[in-house]
C-alpha positions, 0 to 999 in steps of 0.5 A, a space after each residue: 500500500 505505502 509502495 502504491 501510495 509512493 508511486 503515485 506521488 512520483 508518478 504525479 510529480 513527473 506529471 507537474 515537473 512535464 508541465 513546467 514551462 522551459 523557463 523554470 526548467 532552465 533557470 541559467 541562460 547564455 542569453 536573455 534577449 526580448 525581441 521589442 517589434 515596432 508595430 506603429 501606423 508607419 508599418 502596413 499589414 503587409 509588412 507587418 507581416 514580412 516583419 513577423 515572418 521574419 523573426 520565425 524564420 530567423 529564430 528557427 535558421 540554422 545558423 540560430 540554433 548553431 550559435 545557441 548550441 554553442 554557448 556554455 549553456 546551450 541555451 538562450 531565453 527569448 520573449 517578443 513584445 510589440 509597441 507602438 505609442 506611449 500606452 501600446 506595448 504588449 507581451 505577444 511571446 512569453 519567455 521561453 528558454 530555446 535550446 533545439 529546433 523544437 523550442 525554436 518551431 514552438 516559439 515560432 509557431 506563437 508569433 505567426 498565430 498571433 494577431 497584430 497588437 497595435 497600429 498608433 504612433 512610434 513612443 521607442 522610449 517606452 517600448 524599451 521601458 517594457 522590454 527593461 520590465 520584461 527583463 527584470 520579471 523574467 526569473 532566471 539568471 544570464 550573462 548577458 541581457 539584451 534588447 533588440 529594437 527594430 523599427 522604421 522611424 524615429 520616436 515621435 511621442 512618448 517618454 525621451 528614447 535617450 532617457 529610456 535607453 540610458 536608465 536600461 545601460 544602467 542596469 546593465 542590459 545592453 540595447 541593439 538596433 534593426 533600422 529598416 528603410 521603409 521606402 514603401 510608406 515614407 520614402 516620397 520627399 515632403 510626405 507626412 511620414 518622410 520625416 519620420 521614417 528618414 531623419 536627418 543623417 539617415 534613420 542608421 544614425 539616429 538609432 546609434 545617437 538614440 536607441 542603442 546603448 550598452 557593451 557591444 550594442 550595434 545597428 544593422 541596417 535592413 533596406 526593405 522588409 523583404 530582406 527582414 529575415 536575413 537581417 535578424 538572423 544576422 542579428 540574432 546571431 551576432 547577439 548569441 556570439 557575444 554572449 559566447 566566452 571568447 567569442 568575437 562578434 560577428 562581421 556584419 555587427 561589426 561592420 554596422 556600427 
């Protein structure tokens, strides 16, 4: 009776230990990166949609999962959150720990299931400030911690992106940019968002000058949404190499900077 009654309690334990998510189970990552997604007005359904097909066929790329296998752990923590204005922000992805192709397709699978979260004006400040609160409450430990923006234009509402961007160096996460060109909606002179999506010196700079911040941060430059997948993936990589002891951070971050 005593040995049933043991059984059981293992056989119940296993149950809730199958259901745990990865995060609990890997409390040590390489890396912890929330992936922070524009989603303003200045961004089309179409490209919205090349945006998150992007961002699955970067998180399942091989060469993805190759830098992720390649850290003393083995594994890095992802969440992905969408912004647009000043109260726009949403989680669309919970922390999840990537170790194989199989966590990959699921992380995935989430985002391409997802409906789009907002469509208002671009407050890049407070959409760092979310991703800073996303850090702090994910619950596991990391070398490293990053924020990765991508976005088409300059913040034009909302708290000062240089104010946001400073108080997250602070606490020790590191901030990297993805600056897309957005010929399709602002690329004619004069227009109301030719402004936005091209301030002066190029939108490259601006992010350097504003949003990123932090040991190793970079930009990488994507010239239209079609080439969005190869550009993360690129940037996803370099992130995981920097997170990687001895590792040198790759050519493309490099060069971008």
């Amino acid at each position: 009776m005593e040995r049933r009654r043991l059984m059981s309690i293992a056989a119940a334990a296993f149950v809730v230990l199958a259901t745990v998510p990865r995060i609990a189970r890997a409390q040590t990552v390489d890396a912890a990166i929330a992936l922070a997604a524009d989603v303003s007005r200045s961004i089309d359904d179409d490209e919205f949609q090349l945006q998150r097909r992007g961002y699955a066929q970067a998180i399942t790329s091989p060469q993805f999962l190759q830098a992720i296998q390649s850290g003393a752990h083995g594994a890095v923590a992802l969440c992905f959150v969408e912004w647009a204005g000043p109260d726009q922000q949403a989680v669309v992805a919970r922390w999840m720990v990537i170790r194989d192709g199989e966590g990959a397709a699921e992380f995935a699978k989430i985002l391409l299931d997802a409906p789009r979260s907002f469509a208002g004006r671009t407050a890049i400040g407070d959409g760092i400030d979310f991703a800073v609160a996303q850090l702090a409450a994910a619950g596991f430990s990391s070398a490293r911690r990053v924020i990765d923006v991508s976005g088409d234009g300059n913040s034009n509402s909302g708290r000062p992106v240089t104010d946001a961007r400073d108080d997250a160096v602070k606490k020790g996460i590191t901030i990297n940019g993805l600056a897309i060109i957005n010929e399709k909606i602002g690329g004619v002179a004069g227009t109301f968002l030719y402004a936005h999506t091209h301030p002066p010196g190029g939108l490259p700079n601006y992010y350097r000058d504003n949003v990123i911040g932090g040991p190793g941060a970079f930009v990488l430059q994507v010239v239209n949404f079609d080439t969005f997948a190869e550009a993360m993936t690129n940037k996803l990589v370099a992130e995981i190499s920097q997170a990687v002891p001895g590792a040198a951070p790759k050519r493309a971050a490099q060069a971008a900077r």
